[in-house]
C-alpha positions in Angstrom: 81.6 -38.5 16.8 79.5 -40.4 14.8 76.1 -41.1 16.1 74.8 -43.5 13.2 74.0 -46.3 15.3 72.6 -44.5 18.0 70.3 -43.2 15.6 69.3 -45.9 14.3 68.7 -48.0 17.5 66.2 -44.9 18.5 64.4 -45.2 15.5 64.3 -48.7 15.4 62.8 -48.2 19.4 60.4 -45.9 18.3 58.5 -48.1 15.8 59.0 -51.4 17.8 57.7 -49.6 20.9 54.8 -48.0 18.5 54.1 -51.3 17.3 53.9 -53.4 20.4 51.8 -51.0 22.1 49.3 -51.0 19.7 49.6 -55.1 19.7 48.8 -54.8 23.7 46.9 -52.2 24.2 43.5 -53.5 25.7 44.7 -57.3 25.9 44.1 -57.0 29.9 40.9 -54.6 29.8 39.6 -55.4 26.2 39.9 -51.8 26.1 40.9 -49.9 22.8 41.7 -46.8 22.0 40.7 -45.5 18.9 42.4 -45.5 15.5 45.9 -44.8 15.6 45.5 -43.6 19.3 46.7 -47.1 20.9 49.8 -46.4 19.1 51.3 -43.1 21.3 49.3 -43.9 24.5 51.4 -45.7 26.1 54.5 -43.4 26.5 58.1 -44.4 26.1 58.3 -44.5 22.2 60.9 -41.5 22.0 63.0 -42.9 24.5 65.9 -44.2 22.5 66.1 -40.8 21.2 65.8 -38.7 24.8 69.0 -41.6 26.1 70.7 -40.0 22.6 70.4 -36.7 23.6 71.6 -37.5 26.7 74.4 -39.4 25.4 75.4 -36.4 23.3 75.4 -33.7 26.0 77.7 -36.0 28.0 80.0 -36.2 25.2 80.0 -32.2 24.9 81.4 -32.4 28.3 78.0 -32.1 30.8 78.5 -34.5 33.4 76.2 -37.3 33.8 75.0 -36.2 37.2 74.0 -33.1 35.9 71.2 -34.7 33.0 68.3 -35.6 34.2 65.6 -38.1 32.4 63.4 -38.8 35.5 62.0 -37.1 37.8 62.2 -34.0 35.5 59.2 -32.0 36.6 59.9 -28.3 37.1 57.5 -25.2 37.4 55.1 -24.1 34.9 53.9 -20.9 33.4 50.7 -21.8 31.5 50.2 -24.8 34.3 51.4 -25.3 38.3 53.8 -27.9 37.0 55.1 -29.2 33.9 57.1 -33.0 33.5 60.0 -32.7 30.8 61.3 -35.6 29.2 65.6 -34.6 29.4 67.0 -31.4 32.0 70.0 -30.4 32.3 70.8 -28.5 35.7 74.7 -27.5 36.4 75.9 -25.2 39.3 71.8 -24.5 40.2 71.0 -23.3 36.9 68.5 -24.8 34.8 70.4 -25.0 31.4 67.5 -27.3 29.3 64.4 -28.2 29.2 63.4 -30.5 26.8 60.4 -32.1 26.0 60.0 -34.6 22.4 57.3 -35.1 20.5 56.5 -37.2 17.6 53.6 -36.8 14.7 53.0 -39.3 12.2 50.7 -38.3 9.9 48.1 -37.2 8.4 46.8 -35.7 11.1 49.5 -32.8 12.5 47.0 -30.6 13.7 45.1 -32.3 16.1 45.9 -31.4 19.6 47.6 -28.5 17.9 46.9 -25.7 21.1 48.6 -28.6 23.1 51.8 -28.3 20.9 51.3 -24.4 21.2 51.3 -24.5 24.6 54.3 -26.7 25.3 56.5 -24.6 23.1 
């Protein structure tokens, strides 16, 4: 199957939801965070790529019911809890857990025991 618009919608998603976040951010509160920050605060920029994933699985042959996007918190090790962004659970079994993550440069190490962790 070819996934080339897919793709490109999520990355197309990503930088328009980059963008407009760091256009808002503050506009209420006058609030804002600093240097690129504003940028990844607010959430949802790898979205279009978490629905292609999904997408994907389903045309693997997982059924939709069993693909989870919300409400994706499971047990931690490291922590009590830990909110994925995609799961996949068929027949009781916890088949993925997946959490994305985007870096823009230059700055890849920052929060780098985060990224650690979450592996």
């Amino acid at each position: 199957m070819d996934y080339s618009e897919k793709v490109a919608q999520a990355i197309e998603h990503f930088w328009n939801t980059r963008l407009a976040q760091d256009k808002n951010q503050g506009a209420v509160s006058g609030i804002r965070d600093a240097g690129n920050r504003s940028t990844v605060t607010g959430g949802a920029q790898l979205d279009g790529f978490i629905h292609l994933l999904a997408s994907i699985l389903e045309d693997a042959g997982l059924p939709e019911h069993t693909i989870f996007t919300k409400k994706t918190m499971l047990p931690g090790y490291f922590r009590a809890t830990k909110d994925w962004d995609l799961v996949v659970v068929a027949d009781g079994e916890l088949l993925a857990s997946i959490e994305f993550k985007s870096h823009i440069g230059p700055s890849f190490g920052n929060n780098f025991n985060n990224r650690v962790e979450e592996a």
